[in-house]
N, C-alpha and C positions, 0 to 999 in steps of 0.2 A: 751497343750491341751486347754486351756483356750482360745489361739488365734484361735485355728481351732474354740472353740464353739462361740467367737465371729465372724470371718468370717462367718458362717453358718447362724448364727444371721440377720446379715446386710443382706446376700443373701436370708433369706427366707421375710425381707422386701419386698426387691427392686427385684428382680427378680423373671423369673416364677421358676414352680414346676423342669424344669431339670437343673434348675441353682443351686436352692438351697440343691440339694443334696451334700452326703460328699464321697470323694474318694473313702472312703471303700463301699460305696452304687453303686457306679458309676461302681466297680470292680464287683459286684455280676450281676450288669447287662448287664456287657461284653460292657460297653461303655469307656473303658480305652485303652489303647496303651501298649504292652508289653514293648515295647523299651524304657518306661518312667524309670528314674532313682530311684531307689529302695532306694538310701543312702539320707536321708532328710538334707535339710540344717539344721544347730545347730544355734540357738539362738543365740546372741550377747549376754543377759543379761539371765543371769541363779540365781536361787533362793541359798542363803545360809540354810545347816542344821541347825538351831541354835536348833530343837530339839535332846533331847538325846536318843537315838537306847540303849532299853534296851532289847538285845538281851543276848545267852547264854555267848559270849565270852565277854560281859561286867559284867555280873553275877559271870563270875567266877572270874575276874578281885576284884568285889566287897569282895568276898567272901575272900579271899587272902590278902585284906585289911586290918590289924589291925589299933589300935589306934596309935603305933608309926609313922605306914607308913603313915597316913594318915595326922599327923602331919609334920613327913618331907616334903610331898604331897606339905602341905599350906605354910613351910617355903620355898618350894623353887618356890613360888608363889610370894612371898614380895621379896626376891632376885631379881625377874625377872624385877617385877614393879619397883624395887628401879634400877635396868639396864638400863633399859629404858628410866628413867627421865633422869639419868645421858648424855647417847647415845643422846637422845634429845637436851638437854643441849650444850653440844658437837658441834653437827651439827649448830646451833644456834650461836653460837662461831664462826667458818667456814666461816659462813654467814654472818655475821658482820661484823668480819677481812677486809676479801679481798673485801667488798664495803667499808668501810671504807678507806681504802689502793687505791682502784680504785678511788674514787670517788674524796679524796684528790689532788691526783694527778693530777688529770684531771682536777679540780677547777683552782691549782697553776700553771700549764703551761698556762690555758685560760688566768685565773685572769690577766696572766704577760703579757700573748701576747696584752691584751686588753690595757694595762696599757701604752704599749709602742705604739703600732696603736693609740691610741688616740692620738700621738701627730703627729705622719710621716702616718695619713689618710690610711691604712694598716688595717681596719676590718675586709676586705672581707678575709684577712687569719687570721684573726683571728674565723670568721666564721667557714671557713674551720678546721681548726682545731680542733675545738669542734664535728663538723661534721662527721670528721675524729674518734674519740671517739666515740661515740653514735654510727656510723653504724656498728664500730668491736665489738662492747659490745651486740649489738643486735641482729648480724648475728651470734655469737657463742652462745646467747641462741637459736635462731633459730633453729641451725642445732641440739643442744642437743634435741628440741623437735622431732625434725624430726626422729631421733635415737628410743625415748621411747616418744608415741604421749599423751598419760597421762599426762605427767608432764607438759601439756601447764594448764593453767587457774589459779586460786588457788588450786584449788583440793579439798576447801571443796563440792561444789557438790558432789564427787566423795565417799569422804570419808561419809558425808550424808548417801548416799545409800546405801555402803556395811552396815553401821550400821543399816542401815534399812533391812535389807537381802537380798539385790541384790550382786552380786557379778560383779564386773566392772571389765572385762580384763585387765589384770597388773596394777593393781592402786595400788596395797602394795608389789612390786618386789624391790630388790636392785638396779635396772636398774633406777625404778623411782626415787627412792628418791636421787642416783646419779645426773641424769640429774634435778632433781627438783632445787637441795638444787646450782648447779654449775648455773643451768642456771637460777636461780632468783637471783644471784649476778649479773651476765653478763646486767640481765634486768634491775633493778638499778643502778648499776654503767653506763649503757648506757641512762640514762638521760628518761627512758620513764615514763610516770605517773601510774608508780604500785608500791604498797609497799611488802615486803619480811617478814610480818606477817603474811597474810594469809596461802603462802606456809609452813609455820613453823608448821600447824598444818596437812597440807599433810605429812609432814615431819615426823613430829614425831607420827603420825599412820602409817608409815609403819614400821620405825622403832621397834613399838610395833605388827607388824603383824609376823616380821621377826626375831628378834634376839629370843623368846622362840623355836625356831623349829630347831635351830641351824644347820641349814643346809641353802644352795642358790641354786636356779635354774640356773643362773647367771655364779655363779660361783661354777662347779659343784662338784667341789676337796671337798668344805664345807659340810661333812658330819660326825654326831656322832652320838653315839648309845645313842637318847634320845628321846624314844619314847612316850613322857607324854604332855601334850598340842596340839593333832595333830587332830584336831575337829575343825569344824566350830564356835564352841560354848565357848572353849576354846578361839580363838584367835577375837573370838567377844571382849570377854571381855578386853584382854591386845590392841588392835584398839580403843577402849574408853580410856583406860589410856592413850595411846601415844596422842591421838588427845591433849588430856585436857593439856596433858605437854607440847604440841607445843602452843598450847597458854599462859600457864604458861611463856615459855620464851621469849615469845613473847611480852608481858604486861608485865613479872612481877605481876602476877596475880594469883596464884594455885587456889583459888577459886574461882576465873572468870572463868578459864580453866574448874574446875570440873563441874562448872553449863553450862556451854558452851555444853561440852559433855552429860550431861545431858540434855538440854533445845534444840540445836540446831542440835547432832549427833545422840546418842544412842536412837533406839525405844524400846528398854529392857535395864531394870535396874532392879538390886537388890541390897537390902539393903548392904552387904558384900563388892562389888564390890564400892561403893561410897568411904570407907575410903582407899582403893588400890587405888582409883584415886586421889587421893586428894595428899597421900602419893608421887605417882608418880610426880603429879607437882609440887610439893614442892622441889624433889629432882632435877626437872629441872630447877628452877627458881634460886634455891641455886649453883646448879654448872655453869649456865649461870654468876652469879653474879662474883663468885668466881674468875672464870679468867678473866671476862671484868674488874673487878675492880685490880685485879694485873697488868694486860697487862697495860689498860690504865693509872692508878696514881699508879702502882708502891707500891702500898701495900697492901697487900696479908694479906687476910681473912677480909677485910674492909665492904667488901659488901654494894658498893656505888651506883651500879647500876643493879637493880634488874633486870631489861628486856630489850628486845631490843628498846622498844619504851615508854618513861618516861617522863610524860606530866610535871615534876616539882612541886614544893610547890607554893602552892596560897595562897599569905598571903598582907592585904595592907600593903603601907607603914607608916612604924611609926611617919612620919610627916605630915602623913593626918591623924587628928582625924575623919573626918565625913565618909573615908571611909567604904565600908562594904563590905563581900564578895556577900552575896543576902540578904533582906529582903520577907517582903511577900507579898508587891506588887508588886517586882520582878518576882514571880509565874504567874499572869497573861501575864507578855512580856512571860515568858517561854511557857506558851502554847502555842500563839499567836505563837511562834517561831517552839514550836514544829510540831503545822498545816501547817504552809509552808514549813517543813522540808521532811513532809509525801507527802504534791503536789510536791518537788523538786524531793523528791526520787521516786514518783512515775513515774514522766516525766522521770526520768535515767532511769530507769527500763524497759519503753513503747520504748524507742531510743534503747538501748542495746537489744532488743527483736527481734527489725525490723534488729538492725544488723547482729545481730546472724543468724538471717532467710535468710539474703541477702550471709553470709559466708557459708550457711550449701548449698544454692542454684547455687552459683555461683563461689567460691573462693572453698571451701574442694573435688568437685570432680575433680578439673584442676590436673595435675599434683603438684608435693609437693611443687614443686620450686615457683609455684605461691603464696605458703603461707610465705615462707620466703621474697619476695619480697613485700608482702603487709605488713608486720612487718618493714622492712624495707622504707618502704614508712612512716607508720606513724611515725618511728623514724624521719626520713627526716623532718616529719611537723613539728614536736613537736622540736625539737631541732630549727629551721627556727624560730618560731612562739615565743619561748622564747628568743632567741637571739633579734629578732628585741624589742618585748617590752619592753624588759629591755634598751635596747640602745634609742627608741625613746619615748616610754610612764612612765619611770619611772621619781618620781620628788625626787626633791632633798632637802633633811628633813633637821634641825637643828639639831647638836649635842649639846647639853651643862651639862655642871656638877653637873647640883643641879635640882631638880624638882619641879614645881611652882606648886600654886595651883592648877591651872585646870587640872595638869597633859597631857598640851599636847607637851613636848620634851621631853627625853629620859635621862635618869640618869645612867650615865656608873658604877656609886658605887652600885644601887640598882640592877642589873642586874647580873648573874651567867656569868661565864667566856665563855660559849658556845656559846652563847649569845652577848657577846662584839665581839667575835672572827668571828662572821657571816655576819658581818655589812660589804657592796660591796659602795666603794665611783665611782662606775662607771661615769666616765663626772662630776663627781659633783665635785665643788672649796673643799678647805679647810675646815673642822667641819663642812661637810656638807655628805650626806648619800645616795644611791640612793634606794629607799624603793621596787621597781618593782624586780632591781636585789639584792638585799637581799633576797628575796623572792624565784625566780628563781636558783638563782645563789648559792643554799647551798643544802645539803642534807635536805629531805624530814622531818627528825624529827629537823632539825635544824629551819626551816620552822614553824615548828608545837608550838615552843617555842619561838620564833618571834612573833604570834598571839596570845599565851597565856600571856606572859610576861610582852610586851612593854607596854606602853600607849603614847598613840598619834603618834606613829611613821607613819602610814599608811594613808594616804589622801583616802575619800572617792572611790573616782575616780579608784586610783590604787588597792583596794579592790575587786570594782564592775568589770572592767579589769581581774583580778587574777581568780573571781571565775568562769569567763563566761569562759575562756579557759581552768583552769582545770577541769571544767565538762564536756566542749563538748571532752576534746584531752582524759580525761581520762576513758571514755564513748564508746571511738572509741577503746580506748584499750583495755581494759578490753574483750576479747574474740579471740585477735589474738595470734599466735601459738609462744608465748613466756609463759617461768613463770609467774606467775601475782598473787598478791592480790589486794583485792579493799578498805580493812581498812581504810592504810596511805591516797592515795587519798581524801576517803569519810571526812577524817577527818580534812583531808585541805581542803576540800570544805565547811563543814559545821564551822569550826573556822573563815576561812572568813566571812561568811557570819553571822556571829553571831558576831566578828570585826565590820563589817559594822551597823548594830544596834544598836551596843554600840556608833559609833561615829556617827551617825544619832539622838540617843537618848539627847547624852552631845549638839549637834550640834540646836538642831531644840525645844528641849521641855524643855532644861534646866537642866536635871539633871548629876551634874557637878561630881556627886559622888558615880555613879557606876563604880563599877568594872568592867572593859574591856574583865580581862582573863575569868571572869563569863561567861558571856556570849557569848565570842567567845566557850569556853566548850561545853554550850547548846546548841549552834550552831552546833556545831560537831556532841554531842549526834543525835540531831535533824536529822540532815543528813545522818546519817550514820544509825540511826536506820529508817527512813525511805525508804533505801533501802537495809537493809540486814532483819529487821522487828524482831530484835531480841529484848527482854524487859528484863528478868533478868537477865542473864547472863551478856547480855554487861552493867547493870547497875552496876554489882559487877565489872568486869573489868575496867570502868571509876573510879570508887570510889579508889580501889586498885593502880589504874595507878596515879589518882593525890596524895593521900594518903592523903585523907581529905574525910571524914565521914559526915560533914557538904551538899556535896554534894547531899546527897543518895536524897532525897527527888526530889528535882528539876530536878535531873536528870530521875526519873523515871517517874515520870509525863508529862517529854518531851518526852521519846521516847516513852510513855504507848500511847500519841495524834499524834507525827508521827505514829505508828506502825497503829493505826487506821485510820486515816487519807489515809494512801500509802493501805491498805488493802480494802478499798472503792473502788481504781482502778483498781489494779494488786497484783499478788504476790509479793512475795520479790525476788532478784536476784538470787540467787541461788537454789529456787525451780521454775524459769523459764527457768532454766538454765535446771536443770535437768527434766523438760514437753520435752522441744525441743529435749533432746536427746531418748527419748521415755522412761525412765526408771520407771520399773512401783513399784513409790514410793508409800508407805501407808502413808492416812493421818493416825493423831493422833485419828478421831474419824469419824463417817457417819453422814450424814446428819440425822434429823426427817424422811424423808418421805421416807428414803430406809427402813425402817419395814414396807411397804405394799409388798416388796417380802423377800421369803422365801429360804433357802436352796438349793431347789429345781428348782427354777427358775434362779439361776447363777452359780451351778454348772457343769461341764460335764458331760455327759452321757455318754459319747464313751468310754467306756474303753479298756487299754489293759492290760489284767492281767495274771499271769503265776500261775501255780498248785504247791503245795508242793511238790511234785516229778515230774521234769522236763527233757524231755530230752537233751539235748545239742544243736541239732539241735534244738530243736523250741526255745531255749535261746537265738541263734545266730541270729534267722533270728526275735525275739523281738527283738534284742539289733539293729540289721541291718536296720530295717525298722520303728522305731519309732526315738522319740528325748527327748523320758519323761523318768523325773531323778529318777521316782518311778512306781512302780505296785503292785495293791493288789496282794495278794495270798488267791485263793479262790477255792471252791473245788467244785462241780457241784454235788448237792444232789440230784441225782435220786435218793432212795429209797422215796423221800419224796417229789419227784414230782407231784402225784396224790394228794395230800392235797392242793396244789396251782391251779389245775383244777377242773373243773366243765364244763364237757359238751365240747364247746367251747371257752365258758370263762373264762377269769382269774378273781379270785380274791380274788389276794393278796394284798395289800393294798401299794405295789408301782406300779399298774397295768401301767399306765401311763410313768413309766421310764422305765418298760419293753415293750410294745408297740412302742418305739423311737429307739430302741437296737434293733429290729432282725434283720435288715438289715445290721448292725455294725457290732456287732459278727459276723454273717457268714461272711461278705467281710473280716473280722481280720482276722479268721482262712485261707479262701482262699488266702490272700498275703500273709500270713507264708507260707503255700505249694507253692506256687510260687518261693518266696524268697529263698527257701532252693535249689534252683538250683545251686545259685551261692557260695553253701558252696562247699569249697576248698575238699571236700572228694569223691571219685568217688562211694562209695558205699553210700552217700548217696544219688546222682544224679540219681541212679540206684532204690534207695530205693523210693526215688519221683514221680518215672514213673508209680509205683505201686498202687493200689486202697489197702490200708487198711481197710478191713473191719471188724473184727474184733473189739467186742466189750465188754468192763466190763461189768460182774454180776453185778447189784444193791447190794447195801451195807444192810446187813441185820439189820446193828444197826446202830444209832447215832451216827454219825463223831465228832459231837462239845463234845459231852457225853463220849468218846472214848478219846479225847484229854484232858478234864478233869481229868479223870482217872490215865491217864497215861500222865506222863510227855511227852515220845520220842516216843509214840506211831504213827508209820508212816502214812503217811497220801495216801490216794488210789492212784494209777499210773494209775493217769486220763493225754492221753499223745495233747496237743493241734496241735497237727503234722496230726491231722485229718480234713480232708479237709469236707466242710456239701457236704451233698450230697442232689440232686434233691429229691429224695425219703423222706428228714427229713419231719417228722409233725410239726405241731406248736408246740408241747409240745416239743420236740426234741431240735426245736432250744431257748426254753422259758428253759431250764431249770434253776433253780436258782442258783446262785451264791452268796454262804455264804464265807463273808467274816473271812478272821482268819489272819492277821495280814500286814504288808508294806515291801518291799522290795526295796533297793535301785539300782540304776544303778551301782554306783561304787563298789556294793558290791558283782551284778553277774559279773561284768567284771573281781572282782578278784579271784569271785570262778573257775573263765573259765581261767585265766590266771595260775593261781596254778593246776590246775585241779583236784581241790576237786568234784569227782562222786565216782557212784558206779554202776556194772554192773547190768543187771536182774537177772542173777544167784545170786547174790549176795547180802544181808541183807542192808539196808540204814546205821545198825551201823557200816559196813565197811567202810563208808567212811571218808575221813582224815577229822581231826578236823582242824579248824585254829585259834589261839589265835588272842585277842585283838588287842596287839600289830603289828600281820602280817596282819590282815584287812585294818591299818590304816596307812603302812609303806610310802604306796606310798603315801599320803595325803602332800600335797594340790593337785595333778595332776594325776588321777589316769589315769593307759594307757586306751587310746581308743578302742573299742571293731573292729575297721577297722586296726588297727596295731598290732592286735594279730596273731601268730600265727597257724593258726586253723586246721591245716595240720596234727598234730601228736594225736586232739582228735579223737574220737571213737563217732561220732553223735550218736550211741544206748546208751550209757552209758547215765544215769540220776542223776542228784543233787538234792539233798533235801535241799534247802533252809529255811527250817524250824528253824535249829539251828542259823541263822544269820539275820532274817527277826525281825521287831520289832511287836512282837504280842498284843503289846497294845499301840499303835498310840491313839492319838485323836481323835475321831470320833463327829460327831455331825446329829442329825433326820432328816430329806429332811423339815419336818417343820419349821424347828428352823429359829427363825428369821435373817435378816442380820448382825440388830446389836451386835447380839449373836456369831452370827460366825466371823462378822471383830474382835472384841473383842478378843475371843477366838485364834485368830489366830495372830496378830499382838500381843498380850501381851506376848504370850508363844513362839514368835519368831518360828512360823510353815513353813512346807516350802509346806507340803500336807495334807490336811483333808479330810479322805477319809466321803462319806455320806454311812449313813447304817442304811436301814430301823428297824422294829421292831422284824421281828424277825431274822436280824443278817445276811440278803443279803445286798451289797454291788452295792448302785446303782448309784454314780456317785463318782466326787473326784473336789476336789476345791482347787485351787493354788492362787498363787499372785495376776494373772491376772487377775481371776473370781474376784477380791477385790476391782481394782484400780477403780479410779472416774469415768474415762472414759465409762468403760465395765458397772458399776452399773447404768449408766447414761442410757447408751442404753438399758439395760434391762428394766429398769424401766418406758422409752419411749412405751419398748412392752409391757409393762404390761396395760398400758392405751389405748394403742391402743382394746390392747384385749377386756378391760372389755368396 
């Protein structure tokens, strides 16, 4: 709805008066084509309910409730969460392994072929060989993306927005997290510049999407009778656990994880739901630990290595008194560092942007086979490009045993064994090192502990070399149709580049007795939070990952002046990421100057809404011809239509939203009549040809008065299967619409699919009930109302939606300002807010779309225009 009111929008701009009319206007004036297609495209991105429908069969649910039940409820709520971390955990394991296993392997054949080409001039197969590698590692994550197209990227954009209430086609399926967790091995072990951190946290939100519902789409045999978590609201909450454990084991981090999900995933939080997250990564970080530290040393329950990426202890060495870890005049390079960390990440950000723009234009509508072939292309570079610089740009460093003052050669005693075992003597003589392929030539975190660790190993030269290729090759990747995170990357870019300062600083100003790992850290921070633009979260995560508290300060000051620095230019990466794909994210808050409009100037007007007692046929041909996931229920109060007139004027005090509407309503009503042709019943096609004319008595008493009264008091068979006729007055087609509660899509789809009615002979309290738990059975996927059956209903027969409709939604005044409404709606995770004047009509409805920046932008353009 929101898009048609923005199209309408634009059109009553820029175009004249028959342009800017709306279908249903276009229909009344017989300026349409029959032959036009009735069945509307659906959405790409569809809104999550995160509000709770507190209708009767959730009442009675309540009611049925005790203190025991409600306790088991929550115990097998920590079960779930403590599942999930472990399942996480798990996958993360998976993940490890077999790049560990691939990546080994592929090192030791290079390593040897090179070792012996060096001497019988034999490189170019040695080339090939690595070649060889890289393109089968990168053409099998390929084809997995091409299988399930989600699992390309990191996936936290992805995950971002469902936590935001969007719902993203298969982003939390088994299919995905299959091809995620398989095909970000294949990506790493094939030598491309992504890390297998970011995906850990795609990873472990679907896992917490999927394991409480104990059933698979997937795989369809997986079904049990466990009908408890089966809510949009619900599986919000365990998608914030799982994200926060994917980074937990990711880092080694549970409480970088939890603030993660907090600060960077979840748009709703509750206080409850924090120690369940916390809990959950705790349990993944512990079971990650568990078995990397058995597998790898061989002794069980050691817990050596908390995460998959573990930046080591920073401590000088004992025979340098003057060293330090930071002082505080070290804080000013830190800023220094952290402002060119936010221009570096800004420039990634502005390049990745235009890429994206060039794939989504040129490369995603080719056939699929062009995206594999362009993954494979950059494999091809990047594998070329690290080969030759290792062989011809890399120099060749001094080994020796003991460590001098200035610390600039390498000390194999002070060094962790990881560390010794990395060091590539490519071309280089005896006790001698090649620092280009050390660098290249190791896995990513091995890399990462080379630039934190050493001192002096690195020449300037092959620094500024390392950083200027893995920003541009990891820049170019970071968006093609493989797995990908951009963590490891950013943090090898910004370690160099903070390496390079430290040996700039000893080199050029004298000071012979900073800490190197320092600052290549900062560097990192710097970098990394200048293009992801995260501040506390990644501060707790850095801190937890070196496992020095000393840190917190410097670190947060750097990336507090990256974050603002990169925020000057552009967003961060993955809220660019997610503009480009159109997804209509909420920020955290509105600008000041969106409270000059109101409610009423960015909601919809057009509504299409159905009656408490409805007949079948006009449910079909709502469900057949519209795309909206909701509809008031509202009842049309002639008796109390003369109180809203005067003469020929209205007024009522939303006279203006009914003055927009009459041309709406009648075109609704008339492409319901239309619509009903093509129901599958001959008696109703029969029934269509017909002029009903026939009309309800006015209601002698108050309907809203009536409903108070009585609980199940039926509501008037006012039937919308009546076409307006040439003959209506204004008052006819003005009458009001008092609203009395919301009704969902999936909820008449399953009243029509069950075929809960009741005839006209027969009292509304005949018709079948339906519990909670059969409301909700089909959830996540309810059938679509074009794959039903509709052959064997009875189009006279009528539903009363009353018992299943949420009679006390959120509502909010046509006044009410914006900030009141994004508020309102963003905090309570809304999916519709219907608008409802004073006294209780129902004059427009406000979704997502009417929220995002875009739409409030252009409104707000009209509103200046106007005044």
């Amino acid at each position: 709805m929101a898009r048609c009111g923005a199209r309408l929008c634009c059109c009553c701009c820029c175009c004249g008066e028959r342009e800017s009319r709306t279908p249903e206007e276009l229909t009344i004036l017989g300026e349409t084509h029959e032959e036009e297609d009735e069945i509307l495209p659906r959405k790409d991105y569809e809104s999550l309910d995160y509000d709770r429908c507190i209708n009767d069969p959730y009442l009675e649910v309540l009611e049925s409730m005790d203190n025991k039940k409600a306790q088991r409820y929550e115990a097998v709520k920590w079960v779930l969460v403590f599942a999930i971390g472990v399942c996480t955990g798990l996958v993360g394991l998976f993940v490890d392994f077999f790049v560990r296993l691939f990546t080994q392997l592929k090192f030791q054949l290079v390593q040897s072929s090179v070792e012996e080409c060096t001497e019988k001039g034999c490189l170019a197969l040695s080339l090939l060989e690595l070649l060889g590698f890289n393109l089968t590692f990168v053409f099998l994550a390929s084809l997995l993306v091409l299988i399930q197209p989600v699992a390309a990227g990191s996936g936290i954009p992805e995950i971002k927005c469902y936590l935001n209430g969007v719902k993203v086609p298969g982003v939390v399926r088994l299919r995905t997290v299959v091809c995620k967790a398989t095909g970000v091995l294949f990506s790493v072990a094939g030598g491309l510049f992504v890390g297998k951190e970011g995906p850990m946290i795609h990873s472990g939100a679907v896992v917490g999407a999927g394991l409480p519902q104990f059933q698979s789409i997937s795989l369809r045999k997986i079904q049990f009778n466990f009908p408890y978590f089966r809510s949009d609201r619900d599986k919000r909450d365990f998608v914030s656990a799982g994200a926060a454990a994917g980074v937990a084991a990711a880092f080694g981090a549970p409480i970088g994880g939890t603030l993660f999900s907090l600060e960077e995933g979840s748009s709703f939080w509750n206080q409850g739901l924090t120690w369940k997250v916390l809990f959950c990564s705790m349990a993944a970080t512990f079971t990650l630990n568990f078995f990397r530290s058995g597998i790898q040393f061989g002794s069980w329950g050691s817990f050596q290595l908390p995460g998959l990426l573990n930046f080591g202890e920073f401590k000088c060495s004992e025979s340098d008194k003057k060293c330090h870890l930071w002082t505080a005049v070290d804080l000013g390079f830190f800023i220094l560092m952290g402002i060119v960390g936010g221009l570096l990440g800004a420039t990634f950000n502005c390049l990745n942007k235009r890429l994206a723009k060039y794939r989504m234009r040129n490369v995603h509508p080719k056939p699929k086979l062009v995206r594999v072939l362009e993954s494979l292309l950059v494999s091809l570079t990047t594998t070329v490009m690290i080969f030759v610089a290792s062989m011809l740009l890399g120099e060749c460093r001094q080994l020796s045993s003991s460590r001098h003052s200035g610390n600039d050669t390498l000390s194999l005693q002070d060094i962790s064994k990881d560390v010794n075992s990395s060091i590539k003597t490519f071309f280089c003589p005896n006790e001698t090192y090649n620092d280009m392929a050390t660098l290249f030539f190791n896995p990513q975190e091995s890399a990462i502990l080379q630039l934190f660790h050493q001192d002096g190993t690195f020449s300037p030269i092959t620094l500024s070399l390392f950083f200027l290729l893995y920003f541009l090759l990891s820049c170019w990747t970071y968006g093609i149709s493989v797995p990908s995170g951009l963590f490891v990357p950013s943090l090898l870019c910004g370690a160099a580049f903070g390496r390079l300062v430290a040996n700039l600083l000893k080199s050029y100003i004298g000071l012979d007795h900073i800490y190197s790992g320092t600052f290549a850290l900062i560097g990192a921070a710097a970098f990394l939070g200048g293009v992801v633009r995260m501040t506390i979260s990644l501060t707790v995560i850095l801190i937890e990952s070196t496992n020095e508290i000393a840190y917190g300060l410097p670190i947060m000051i750097t990336l507090m002046v990256a974050k603002w620095t990169g925020d000057f230019f552009n967003k961060g990466i993955y809220d660019i990421h997610v503009n480009l794909r159109g997804v209509p994210l909420l920020e955290w808050e509105t600008g000041v100057e969106m409270d000059k409009l109101r409610a009423s100037d960015i909601m919809e007007p057009n509504l299409t809404y159905v009656y408490p007692h409805t007949r079948i046929q006009s449910l079909v041909s709502i469900l057949r011809t519209t795309v909206h996931h909701a509809f008031p229920v509202v009842t049309e109060n002639r008796g109390n239509e003369r109180d809203f007139m005067k003469g020929n004027q209205l007024i009522s005090n939303n006279i203006k939203f009914k003055k927009s509407s009459i041309l709406t309503r009648a075109g609704e009503q008339r492409k319901r009549s239309q619509s009903m042709k093509s129901y599958p019943s001959s008696e109703l096609r029969n029934m269509c040809d017909e002029h009903i004319a026939t009309e309800e008595p006015p209601e002698k008493e108050d309907l809203l008065q009536q409903m108070l009264e009585r609980r199940y008091t039926p509501y008037p068979n006012l039937y919308p299967d009546q076409s307006p006729s040439e003959e209506w007055t204004m008052e006819e087609r003005f009458r009001p619409l008092t609203f009395h509660g919301l009704i969902l899509r999936s909820q008449l789809v399953t009243l029509l699919d069950r075929g809960v009615c009741y005839s006209e002979s027969q009292s509304s309290a005949s018709q079948p009930r339906l519990s909670h738990a059969e409301m909700s059975e089909d959830y996540p996927r309810y059938p679509d109302i074009h794959d039903l059956d509709l052959t064997l209903l009875n189009p006279r027969m009528i539903v009363d939606v009353t018992p299943y409709m949420n009679p006390s939604p959120f509502t909010v005044s046509p006044n009410t300002h914006v900030s009141q409404v994004f508020n309102l709606f963003r905090t309570m995770g809304l999916r519709h807010l219907p608008v409802v004047n004073a006294v209780g009509e129902v004059v427009g409805i406000i979704t997502r779309h009417n929220l995002t920046h875009e739409f409030l932008q252009a409104r707000l353009r009209q509103h200046y225009q106007t005044i």
